[in-house]
C-alpha positions as CSV (number, residue, x, y, z in Angstrom):
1,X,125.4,82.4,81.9
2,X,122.0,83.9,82.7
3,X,120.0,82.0,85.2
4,X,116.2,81.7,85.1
5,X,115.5,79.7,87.7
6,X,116.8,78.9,91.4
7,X,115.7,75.8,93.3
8,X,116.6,75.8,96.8
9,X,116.1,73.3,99.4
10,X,115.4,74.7,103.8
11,X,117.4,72.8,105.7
12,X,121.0,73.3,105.5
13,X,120.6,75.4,102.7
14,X,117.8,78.6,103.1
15,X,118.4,78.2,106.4
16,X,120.6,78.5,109.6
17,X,121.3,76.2,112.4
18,X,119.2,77.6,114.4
19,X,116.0,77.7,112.4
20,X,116.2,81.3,110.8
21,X,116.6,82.9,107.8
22,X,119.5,85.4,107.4
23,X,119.2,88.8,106.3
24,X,122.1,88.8,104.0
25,X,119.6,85.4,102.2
26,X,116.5,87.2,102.6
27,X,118.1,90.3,100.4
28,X,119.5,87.5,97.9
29,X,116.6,86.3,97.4
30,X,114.6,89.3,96.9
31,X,117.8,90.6,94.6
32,X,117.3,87.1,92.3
33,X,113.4,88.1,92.3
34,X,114.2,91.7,90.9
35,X,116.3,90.5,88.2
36,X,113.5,88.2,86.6
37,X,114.8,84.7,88.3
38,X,112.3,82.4,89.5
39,X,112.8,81.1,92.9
40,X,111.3,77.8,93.7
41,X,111.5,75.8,97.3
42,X,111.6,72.5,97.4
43,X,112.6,70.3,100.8
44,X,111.0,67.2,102.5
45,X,109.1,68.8,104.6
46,X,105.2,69.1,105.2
47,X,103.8,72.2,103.4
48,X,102.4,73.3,106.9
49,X,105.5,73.2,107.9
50,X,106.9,75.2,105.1
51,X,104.8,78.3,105.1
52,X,105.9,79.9,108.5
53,X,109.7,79.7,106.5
54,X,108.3,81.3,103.4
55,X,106.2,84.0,105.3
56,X,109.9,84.7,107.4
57,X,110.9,85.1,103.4
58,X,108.4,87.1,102.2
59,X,107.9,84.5,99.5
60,X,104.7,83.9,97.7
61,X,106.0,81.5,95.2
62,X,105.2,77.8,94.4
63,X,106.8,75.2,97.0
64,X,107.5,71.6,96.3
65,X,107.2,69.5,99.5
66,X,107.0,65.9,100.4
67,X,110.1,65.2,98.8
68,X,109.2,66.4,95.7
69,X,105.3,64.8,95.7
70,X,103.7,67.7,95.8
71,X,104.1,70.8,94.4
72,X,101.6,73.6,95.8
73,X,100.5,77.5,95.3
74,X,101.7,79.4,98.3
75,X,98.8,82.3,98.0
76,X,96.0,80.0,97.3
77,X,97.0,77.0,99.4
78,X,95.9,75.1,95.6
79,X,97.8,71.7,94.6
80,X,99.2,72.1,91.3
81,X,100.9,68.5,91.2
82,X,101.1,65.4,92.8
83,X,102.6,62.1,92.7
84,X,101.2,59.8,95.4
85,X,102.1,55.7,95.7
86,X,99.9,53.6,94.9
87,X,97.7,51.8,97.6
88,X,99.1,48.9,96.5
89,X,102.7,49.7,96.7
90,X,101.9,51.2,100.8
């Protein structure tokens, strides 16, 4: 099976218990990059939140945040996507 996309989430996933990203993850990743295979973040958190974890990364990719409500450009800080509620429905 050849991959072409991995979707990973931060928090008990990307990253430790304590916050940080391993080195044996960081090469992974990078590895996965190499080899043509797109790596996407998504997680629940903020995106200001979510950059200091990608710059730890060395990842300039796109990051879905909010729970998968907004999906932004990591380089240009652009919003490619969202899906907000409703007024009505807040």
């Amino acid at each position: 099976m050849t991959y072409r996309l991995l979707a990973l989430d931060l928090d008990g996933t990307l990253l430790r218990t304590d916050g940080t990203v391993g080195e044996r993850t960081r090469r992974a990743l990078q590895a996965a990059i190499i080899q043509g295979i797109k790596v996407v973040v998504c997680t629940g958190r903020r995106f200001r939140t979510t950059l200091p974890i990608l710059a730890q990364l060395e990842l300039r990719v796109p990051v879905i945040v909010h729970g998968g409500q907004l999906i932004k450009d990591t380089r240009t800080h652009e919003t490619l996507h969202h899906n907000y509620l409703p007024k009505e429905l807040c």
